[in-house]
N, CA, C and O atoms as a Tinker XYZ file with bonds, in Angstrom:
   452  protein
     1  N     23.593000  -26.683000  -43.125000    73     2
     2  CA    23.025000  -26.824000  -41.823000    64     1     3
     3  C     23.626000  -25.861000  -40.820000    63     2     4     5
     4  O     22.955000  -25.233000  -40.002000    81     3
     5  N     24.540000  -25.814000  -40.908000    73     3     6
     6  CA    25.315000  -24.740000  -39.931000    64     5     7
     7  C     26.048000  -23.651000  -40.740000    63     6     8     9
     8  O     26.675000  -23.615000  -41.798000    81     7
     9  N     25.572000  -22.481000  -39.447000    73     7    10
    10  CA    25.792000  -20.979000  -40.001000    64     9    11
    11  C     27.223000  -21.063000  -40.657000    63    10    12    13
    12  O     27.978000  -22.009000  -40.435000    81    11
    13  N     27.555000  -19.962000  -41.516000    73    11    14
    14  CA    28.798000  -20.155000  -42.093000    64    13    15
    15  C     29.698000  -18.446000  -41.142000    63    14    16    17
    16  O     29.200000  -17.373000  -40.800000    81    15
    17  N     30.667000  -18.815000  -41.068000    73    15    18
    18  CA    31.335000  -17.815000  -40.396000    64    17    19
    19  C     30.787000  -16.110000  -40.779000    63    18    20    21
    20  O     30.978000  -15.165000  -40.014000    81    19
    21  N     30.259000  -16.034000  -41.788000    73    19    22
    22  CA    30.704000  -14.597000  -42.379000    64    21    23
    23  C     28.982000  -14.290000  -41.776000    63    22    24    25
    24  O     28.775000  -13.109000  -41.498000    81    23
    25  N     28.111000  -14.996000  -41.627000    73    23    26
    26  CA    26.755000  -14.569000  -40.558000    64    25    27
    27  C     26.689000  -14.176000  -39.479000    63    26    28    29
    28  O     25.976000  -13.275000  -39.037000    81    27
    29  N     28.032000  -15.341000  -38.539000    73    27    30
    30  CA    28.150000  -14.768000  -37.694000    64    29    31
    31  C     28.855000  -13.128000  -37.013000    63    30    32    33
    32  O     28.910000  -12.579000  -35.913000    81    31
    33  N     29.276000  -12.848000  -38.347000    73    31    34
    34  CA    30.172000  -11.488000  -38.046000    64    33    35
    35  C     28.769000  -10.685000  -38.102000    63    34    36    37
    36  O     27.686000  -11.046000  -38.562000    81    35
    37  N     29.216000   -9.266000  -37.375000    73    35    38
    38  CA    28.391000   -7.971000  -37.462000    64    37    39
    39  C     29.237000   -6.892000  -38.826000    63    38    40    41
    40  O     30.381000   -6.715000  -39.243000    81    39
    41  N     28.046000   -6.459000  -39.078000    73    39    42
    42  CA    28.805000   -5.262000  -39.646000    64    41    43
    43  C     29.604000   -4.204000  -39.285000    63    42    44    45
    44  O     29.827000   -4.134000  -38.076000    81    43
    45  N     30.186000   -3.214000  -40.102000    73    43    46
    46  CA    31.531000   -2.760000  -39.718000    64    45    47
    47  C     30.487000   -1.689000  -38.498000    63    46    48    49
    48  O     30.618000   -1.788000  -37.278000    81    47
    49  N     29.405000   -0.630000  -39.243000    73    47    50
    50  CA    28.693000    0.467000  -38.415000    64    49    51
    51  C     28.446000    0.177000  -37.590000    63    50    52    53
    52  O     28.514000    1.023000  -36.697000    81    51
    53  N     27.845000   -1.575000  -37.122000    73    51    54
    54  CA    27.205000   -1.672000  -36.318000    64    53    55
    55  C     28.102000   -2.308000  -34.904000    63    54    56    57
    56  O     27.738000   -2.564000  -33.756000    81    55
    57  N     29.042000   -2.382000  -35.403000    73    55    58
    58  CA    30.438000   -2.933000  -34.340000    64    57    59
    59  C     30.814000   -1.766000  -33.711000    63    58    60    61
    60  O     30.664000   -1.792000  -32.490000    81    59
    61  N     31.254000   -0.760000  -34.177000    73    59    62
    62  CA    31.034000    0.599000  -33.770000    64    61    63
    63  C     30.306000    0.642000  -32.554000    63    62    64    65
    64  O     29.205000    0.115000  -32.393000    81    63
    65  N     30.881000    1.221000  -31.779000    73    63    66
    66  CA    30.214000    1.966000  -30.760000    64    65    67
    67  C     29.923000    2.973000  -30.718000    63    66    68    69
    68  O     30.830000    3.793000  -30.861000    81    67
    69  N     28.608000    3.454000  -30.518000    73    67    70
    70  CA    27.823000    5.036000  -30.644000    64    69    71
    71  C     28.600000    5.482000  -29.831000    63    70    72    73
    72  O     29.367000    6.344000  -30.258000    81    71
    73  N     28.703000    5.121000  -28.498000    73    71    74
    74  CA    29.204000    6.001000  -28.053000    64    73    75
    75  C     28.394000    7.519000  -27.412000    63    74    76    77
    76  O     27.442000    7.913000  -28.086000    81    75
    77  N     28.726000    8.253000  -26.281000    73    75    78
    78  CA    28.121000    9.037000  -25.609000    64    77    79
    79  C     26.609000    8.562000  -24.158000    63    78    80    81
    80  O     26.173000    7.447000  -23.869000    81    79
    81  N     26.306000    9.634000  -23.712000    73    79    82
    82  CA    25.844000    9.748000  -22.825000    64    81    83
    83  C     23.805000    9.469000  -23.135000    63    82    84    85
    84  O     22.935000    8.795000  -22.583000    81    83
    85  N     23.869000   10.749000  -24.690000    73    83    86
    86  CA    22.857000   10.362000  -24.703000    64    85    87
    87  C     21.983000    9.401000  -25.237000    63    86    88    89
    88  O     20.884000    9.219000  -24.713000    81    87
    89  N     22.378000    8.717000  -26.300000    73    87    90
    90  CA    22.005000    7.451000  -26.474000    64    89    91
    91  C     21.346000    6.865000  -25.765000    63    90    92    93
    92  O     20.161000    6.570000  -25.915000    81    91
    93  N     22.298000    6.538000  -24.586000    73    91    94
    94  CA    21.710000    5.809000  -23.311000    64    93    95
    95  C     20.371000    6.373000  -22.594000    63    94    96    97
    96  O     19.508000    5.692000  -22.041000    81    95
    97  N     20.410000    7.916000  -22.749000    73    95    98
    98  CA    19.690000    8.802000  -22.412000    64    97    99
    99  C     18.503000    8.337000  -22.790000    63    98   100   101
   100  O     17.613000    7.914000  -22.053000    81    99
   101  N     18.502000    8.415000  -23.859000    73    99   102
   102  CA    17.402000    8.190000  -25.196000    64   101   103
   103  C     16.616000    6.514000  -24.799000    63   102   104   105
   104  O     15.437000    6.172000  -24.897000    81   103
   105  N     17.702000    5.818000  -24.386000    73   103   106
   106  CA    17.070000    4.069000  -24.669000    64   105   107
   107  C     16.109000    4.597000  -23.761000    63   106   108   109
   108  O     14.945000    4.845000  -24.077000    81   107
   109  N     16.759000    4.821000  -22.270000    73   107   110
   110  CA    16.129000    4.608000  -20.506000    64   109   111
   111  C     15.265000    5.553000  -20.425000    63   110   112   113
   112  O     14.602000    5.429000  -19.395000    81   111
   113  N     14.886000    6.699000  -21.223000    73   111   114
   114  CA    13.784000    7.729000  -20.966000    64   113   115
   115  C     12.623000    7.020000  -20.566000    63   114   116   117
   116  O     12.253000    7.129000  -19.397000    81   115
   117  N     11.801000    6.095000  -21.605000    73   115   118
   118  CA    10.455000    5.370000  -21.966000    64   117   119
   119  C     10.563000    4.827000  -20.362000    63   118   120   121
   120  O      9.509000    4.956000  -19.738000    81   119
   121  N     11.382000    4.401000  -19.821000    73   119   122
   122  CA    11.265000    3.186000  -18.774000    64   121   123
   123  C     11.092000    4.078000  -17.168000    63   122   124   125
   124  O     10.550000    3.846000  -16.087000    81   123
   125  N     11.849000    5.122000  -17.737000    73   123   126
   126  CA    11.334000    6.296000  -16.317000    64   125   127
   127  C     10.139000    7.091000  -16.781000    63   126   128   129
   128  O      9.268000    7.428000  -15.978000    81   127
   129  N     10.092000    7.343000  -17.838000    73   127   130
   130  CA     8.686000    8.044000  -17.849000    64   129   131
   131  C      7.884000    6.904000  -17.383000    63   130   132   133
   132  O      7.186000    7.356000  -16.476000    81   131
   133  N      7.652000    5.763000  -17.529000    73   131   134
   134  CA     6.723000    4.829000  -17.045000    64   133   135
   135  C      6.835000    4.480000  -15.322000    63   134   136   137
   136  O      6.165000    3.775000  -14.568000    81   135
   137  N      7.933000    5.281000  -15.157000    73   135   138
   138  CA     8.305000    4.637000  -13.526000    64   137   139
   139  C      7.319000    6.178000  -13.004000    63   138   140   141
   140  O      6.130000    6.310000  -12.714000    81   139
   141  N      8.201000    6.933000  -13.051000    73   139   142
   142  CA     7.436000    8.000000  -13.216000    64   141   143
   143  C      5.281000    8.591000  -13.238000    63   142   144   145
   144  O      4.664000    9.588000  -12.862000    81   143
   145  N      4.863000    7.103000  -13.982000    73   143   146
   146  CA     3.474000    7.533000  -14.167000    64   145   147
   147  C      2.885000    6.799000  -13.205000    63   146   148   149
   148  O      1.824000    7.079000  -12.646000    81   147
   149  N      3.957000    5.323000  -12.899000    73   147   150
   150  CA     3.371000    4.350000  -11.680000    64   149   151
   151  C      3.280000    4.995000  -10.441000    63   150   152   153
   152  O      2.236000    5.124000   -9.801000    81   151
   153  N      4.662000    5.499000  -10.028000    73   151   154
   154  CA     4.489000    6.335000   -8.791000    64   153   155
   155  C      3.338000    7.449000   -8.580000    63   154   156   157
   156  O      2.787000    7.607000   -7.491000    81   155
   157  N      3.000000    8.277000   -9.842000    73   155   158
   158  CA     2.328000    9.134000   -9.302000    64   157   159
   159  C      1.099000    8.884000   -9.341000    63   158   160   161
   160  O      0.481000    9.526000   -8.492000    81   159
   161  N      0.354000    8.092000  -10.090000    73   159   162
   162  CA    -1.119000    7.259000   -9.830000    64   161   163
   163  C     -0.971000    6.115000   -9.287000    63   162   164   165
   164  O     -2.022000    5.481000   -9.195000    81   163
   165  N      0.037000    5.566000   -8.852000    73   163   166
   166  CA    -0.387000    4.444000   -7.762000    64   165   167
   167  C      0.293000    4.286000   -6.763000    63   166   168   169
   168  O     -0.396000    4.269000   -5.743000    81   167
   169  N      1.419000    4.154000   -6.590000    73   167   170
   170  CA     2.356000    4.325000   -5.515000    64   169   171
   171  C      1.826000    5.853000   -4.045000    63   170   172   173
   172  O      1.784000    5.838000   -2.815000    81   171
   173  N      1.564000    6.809000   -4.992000    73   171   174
   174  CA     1.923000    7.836000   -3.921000    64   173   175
   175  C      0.363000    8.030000   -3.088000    63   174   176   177
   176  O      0.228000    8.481000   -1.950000    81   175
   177  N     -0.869000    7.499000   -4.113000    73   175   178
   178  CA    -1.978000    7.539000   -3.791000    64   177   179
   179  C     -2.365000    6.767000   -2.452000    63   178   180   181
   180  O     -3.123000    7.077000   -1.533000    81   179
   181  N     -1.554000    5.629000   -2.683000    73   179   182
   182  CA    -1.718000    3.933000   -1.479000    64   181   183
   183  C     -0.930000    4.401000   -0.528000    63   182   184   185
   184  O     -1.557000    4.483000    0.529000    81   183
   185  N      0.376000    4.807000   -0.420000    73   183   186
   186  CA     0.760000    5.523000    0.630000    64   185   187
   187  C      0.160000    6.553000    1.349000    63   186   188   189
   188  O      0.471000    6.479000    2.538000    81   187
   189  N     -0.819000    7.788000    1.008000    73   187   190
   190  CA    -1.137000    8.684000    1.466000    64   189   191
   191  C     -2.835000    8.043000    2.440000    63   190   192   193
   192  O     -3.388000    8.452000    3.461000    81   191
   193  N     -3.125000    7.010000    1.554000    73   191   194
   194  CA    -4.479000    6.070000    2.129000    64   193   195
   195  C     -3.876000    5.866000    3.414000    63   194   196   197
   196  O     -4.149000    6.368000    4.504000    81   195
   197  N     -2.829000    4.866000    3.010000    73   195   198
   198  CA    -2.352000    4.233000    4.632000    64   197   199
   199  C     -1.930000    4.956000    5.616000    63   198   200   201
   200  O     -1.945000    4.574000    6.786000    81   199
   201  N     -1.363000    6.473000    5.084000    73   199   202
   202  CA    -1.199000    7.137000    6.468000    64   201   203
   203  C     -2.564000    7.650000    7.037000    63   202   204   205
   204  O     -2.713000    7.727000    8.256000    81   203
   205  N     -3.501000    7.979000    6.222000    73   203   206
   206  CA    -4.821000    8.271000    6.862000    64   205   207
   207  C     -5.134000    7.261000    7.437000    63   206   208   209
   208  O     -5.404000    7.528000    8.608000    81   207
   209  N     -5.246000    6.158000    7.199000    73   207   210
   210  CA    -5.762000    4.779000    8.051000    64   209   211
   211  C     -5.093000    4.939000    9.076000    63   210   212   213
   212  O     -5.574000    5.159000   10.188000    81   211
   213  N     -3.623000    4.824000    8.748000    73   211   214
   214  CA    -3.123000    4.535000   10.412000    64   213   215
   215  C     -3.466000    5.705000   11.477000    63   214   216   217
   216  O     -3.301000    5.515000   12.681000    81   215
   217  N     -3.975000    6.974000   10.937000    73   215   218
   218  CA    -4.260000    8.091000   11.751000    64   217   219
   219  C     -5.420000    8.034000   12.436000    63   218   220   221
   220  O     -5.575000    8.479000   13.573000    81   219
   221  N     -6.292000    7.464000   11.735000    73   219   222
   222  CA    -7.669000    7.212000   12.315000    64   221   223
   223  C     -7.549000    5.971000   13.072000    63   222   224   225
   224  O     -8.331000    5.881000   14.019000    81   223
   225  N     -6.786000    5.037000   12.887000    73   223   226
   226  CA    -6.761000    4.057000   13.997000    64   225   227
   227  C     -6.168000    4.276000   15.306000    63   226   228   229
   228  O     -6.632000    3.948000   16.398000    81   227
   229  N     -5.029000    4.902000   15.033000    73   227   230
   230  CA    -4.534000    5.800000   16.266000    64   229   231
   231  C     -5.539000    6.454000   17.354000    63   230   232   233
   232  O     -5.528000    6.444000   18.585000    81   231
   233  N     -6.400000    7.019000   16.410000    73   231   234
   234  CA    -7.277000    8.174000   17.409000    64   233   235
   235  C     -8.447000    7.465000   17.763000    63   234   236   237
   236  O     -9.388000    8.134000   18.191000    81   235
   237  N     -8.631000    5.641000   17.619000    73   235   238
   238  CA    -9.616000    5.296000   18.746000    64   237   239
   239  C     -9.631000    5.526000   20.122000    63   238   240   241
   240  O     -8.815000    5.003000   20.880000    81   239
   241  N    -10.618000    6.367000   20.525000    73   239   242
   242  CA   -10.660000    6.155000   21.667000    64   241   243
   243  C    -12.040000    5.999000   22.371000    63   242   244   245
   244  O    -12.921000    5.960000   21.512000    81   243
   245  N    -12.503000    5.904000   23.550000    73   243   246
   246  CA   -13.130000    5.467000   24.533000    64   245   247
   247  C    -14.438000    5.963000   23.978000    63   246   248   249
   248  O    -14.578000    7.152000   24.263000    81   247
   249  N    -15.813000    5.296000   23.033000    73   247   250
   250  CA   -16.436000    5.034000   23.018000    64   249   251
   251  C    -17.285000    5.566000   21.419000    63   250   252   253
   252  O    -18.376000    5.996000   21.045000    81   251
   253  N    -15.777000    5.143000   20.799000    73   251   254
   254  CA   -16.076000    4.805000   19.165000    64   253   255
   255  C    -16.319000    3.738000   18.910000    63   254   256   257
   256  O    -16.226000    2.811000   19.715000    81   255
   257  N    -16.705000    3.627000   17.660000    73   255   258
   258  CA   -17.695000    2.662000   17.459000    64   257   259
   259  C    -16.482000    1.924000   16.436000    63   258   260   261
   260  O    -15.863000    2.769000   15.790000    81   259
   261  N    -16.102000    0.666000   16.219000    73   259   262
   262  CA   -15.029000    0.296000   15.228000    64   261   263
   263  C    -15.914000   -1.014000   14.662000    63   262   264   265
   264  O    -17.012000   -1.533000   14.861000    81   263
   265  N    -14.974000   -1.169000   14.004000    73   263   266
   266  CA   -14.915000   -2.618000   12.508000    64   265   267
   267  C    -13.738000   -3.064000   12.763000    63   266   268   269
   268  O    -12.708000   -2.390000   12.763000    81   267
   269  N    -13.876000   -4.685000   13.085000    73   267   270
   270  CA   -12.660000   -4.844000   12.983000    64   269   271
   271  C    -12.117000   -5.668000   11.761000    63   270   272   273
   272  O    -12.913000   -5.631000   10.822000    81   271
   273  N    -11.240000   -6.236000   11.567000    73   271   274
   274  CA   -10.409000   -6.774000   10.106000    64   273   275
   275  C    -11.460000   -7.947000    9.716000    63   274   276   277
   276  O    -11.876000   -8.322000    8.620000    81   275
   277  N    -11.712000   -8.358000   10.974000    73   275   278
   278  CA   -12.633000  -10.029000   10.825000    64   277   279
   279  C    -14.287000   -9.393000   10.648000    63   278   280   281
   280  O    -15.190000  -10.080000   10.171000    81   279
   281  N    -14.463000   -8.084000   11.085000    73   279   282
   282  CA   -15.710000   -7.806000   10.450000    64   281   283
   283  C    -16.711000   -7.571000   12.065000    63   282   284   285
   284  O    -17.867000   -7.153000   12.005000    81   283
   285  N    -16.203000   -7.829000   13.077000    73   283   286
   286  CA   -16.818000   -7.613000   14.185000    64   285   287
   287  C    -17.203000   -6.058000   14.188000    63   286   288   289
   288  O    -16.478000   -5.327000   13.513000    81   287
   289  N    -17.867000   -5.701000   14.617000    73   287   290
   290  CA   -18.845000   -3.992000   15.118000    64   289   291
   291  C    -18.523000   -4.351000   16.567000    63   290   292   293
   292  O    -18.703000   -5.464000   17.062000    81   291
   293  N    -17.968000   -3.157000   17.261000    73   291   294
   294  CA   -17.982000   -2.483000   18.495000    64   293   295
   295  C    -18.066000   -1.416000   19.249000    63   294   296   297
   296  O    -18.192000   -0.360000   18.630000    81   295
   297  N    -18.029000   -1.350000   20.613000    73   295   298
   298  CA   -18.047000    0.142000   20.527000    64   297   299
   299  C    -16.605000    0.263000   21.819000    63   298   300   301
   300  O    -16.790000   -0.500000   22.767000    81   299
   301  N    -15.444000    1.006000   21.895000    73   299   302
   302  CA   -14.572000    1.052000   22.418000    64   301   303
   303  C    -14.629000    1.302000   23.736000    63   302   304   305
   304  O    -14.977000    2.473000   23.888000    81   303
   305  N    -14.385000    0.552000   25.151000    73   303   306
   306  CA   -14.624000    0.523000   25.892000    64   305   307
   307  C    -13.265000    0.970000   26.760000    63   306   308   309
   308  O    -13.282000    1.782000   27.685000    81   307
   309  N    -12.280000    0.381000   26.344000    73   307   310
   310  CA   -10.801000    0.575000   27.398000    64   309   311
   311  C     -9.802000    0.455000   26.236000    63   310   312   313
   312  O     -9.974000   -0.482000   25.457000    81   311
   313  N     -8.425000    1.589000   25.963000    73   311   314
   314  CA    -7.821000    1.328000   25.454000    64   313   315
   315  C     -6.282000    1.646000   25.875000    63   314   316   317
   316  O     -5.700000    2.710000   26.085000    81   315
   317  N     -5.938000    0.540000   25.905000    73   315   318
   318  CA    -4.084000    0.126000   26.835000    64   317   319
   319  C     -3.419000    0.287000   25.374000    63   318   320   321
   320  O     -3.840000   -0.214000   24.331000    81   319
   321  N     -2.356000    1.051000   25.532000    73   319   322
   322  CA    -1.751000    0.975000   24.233000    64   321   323
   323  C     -1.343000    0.796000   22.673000    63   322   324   325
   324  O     -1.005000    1.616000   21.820000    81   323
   325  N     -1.475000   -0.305000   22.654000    73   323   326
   326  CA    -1.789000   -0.839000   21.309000    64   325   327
   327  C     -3.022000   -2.264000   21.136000    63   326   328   329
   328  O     -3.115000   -2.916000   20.096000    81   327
   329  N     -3.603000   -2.439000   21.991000    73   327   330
   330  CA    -4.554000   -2.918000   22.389000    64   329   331
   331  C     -6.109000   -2.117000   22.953000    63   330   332   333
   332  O     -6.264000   -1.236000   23.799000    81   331
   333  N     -7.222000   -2.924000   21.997000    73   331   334
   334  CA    -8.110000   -1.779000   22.897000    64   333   335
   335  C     -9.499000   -3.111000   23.254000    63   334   336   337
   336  O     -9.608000   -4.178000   22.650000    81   335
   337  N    -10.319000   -2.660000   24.278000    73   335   338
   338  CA   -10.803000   -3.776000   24.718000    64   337   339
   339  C    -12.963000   -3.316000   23.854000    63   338   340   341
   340  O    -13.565000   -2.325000   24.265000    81   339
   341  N    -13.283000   -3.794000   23.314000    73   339   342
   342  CA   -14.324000   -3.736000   22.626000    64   341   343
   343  C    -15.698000   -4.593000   23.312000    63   342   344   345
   344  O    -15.704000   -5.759000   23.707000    81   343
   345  N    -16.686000   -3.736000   23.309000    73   343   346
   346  CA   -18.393000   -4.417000   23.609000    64   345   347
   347  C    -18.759000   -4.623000   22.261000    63   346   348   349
   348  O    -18.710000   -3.858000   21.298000    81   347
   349  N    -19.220000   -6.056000   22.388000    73   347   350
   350  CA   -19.730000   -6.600000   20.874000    64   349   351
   351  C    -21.046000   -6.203000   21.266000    63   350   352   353
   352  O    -21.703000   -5.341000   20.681000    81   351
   353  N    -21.464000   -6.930000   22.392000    73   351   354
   354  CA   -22.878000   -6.739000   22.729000    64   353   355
   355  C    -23.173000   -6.431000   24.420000    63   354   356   357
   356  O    -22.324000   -5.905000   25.139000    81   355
   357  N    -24.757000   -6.929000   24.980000    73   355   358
   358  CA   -24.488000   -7.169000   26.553000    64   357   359
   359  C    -23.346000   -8.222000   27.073000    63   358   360   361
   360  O    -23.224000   -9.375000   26.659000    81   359
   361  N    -22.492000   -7.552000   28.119000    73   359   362
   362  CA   -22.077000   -8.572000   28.572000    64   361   363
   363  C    -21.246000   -9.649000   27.844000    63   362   364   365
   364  O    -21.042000  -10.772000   28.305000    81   363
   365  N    -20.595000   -9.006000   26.165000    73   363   366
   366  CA   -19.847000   -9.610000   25.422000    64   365   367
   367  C    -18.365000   -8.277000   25.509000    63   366   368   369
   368  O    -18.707000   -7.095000   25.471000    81   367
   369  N    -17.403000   -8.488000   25.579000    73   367   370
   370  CA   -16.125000   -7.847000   25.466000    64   369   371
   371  C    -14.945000   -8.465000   25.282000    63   370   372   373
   372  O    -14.791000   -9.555000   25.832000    81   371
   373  N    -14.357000   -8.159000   24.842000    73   371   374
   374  CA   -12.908000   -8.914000   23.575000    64   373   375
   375  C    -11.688000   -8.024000   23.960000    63   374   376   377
   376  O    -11.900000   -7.139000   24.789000    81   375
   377  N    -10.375000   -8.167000   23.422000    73   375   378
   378  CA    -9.631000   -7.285000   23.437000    64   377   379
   379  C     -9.295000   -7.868000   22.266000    63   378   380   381
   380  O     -9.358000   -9.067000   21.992000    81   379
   381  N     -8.741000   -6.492000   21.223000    73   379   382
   382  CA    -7.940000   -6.535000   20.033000    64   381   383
   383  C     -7.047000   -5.987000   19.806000    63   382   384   385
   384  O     -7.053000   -4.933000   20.441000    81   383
   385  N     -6.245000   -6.089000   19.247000    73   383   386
   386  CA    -4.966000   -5.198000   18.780000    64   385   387
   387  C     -5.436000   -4.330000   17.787000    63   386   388   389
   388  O     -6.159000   -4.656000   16.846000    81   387
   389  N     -4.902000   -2.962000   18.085000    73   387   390
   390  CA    -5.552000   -1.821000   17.152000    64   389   391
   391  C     -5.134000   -2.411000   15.669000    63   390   392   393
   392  O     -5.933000   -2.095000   14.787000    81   391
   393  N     -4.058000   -3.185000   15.265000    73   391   394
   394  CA    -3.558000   -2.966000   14.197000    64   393   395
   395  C     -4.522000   -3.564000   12.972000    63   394   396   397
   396  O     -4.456000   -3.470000   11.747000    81   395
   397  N     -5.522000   -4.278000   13.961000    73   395   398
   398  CA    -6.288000   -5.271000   13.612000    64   397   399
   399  C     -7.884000   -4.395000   12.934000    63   398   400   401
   400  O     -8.646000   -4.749000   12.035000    81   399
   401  N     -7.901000   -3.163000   13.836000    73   399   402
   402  CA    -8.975000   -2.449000   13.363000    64   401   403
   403  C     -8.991000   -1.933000   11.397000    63   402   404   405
   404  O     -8.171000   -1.802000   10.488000    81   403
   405  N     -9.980000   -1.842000   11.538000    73   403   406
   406  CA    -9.993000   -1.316000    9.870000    64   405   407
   407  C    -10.553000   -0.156000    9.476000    63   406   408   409
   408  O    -10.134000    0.524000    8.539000    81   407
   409  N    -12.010000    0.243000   10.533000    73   407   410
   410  CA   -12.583000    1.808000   10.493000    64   409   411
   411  C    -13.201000    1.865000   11.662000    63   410   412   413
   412  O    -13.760000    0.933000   12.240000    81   411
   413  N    -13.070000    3.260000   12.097000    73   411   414
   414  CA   -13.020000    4.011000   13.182000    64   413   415
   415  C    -14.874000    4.472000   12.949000    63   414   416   417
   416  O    -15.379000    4.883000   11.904000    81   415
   417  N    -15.445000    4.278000   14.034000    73   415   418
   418  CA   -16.863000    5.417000   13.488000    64   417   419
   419  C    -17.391000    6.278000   14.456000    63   418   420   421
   420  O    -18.401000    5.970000   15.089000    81   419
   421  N    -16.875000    7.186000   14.599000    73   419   422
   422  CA   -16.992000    8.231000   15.816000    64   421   423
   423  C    -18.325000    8.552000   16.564000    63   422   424   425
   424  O    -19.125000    9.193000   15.883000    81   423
   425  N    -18.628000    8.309000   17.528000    73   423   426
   426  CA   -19.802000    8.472000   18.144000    64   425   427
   427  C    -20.742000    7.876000   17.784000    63   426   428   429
   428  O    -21.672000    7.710000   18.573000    81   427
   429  N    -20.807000    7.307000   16.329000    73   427   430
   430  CA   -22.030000    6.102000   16.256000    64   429   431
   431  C    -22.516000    5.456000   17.087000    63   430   432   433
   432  O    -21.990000    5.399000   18.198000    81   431
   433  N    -23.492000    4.878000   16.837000    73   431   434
   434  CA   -24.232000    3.252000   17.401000    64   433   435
   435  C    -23.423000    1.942000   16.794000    63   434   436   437
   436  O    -23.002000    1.936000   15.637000    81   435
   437  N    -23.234000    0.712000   17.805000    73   435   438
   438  CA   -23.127000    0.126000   17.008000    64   437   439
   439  C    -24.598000   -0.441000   16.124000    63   438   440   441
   440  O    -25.439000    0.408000   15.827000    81   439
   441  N    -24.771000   -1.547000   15.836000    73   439   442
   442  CA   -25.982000   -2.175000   14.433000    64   441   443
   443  C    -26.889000   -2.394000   15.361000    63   442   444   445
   444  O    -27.933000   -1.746000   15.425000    81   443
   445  N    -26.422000   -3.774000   16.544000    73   443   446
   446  CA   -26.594000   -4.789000   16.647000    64   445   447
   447  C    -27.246000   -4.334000   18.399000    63   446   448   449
   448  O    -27.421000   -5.156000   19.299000    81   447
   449  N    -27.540000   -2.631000   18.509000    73   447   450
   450  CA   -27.862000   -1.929000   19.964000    64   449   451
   451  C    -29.455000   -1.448000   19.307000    63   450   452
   452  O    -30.247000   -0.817000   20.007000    81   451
């Protein structure tokens, strides 16, 4: 039922330590080449998106047409800082936080005019 001592030992080669640099070299390659393939098809792609997004949200200004996160259509009426104030329709106007916008549509119409 229970192991007998001489199972639990290792062999003499394998007690041994290889030893050196590249070995190690050798295990961790596979795991950076894979780090390696993530970053460059997915990592660096989603970063370069989001700086375009945030660039185009930046550059709303006074009488673009936006989308916002919740899906509202407007057209940009006043914009204070990080806040910009939006016409849904007649006599309908909101204020949102830019961060909230999602696409910019330059000189369009909105739908719903």
């Amino acid at each position: 039922m229970f192991a007998s001592p001489a199972f639990a030992q290792s062999t003499g080669a394998a007690a041994q330590g290889s030893g050196g640099f590249m070995p190690l070299l050798l295990q961790m390659a596979p795991l950076i080449l894979i780090f390696g393939i993530f970053y460059l098809l997915l990592i660096r792609p989603q970063q370069k998106r989001m700086k375009e997004q945030r660039q185009l949200i930046d550059s709303a200004k006074k009488g673009d047409v936006v989308v916002t996160a919740g899906g509202l259509i407007g057209k940009v009426v006043k914009v204070d800082g990080e806040e910009v104030e939006l016409e849904l329709g007649p006599n309908v106007k909101v204020r949102a936080v830019k961060s909230t916008l999602s696409d910019v549509r330059s000189g369009s119409k909105p739908a719903n005019d």
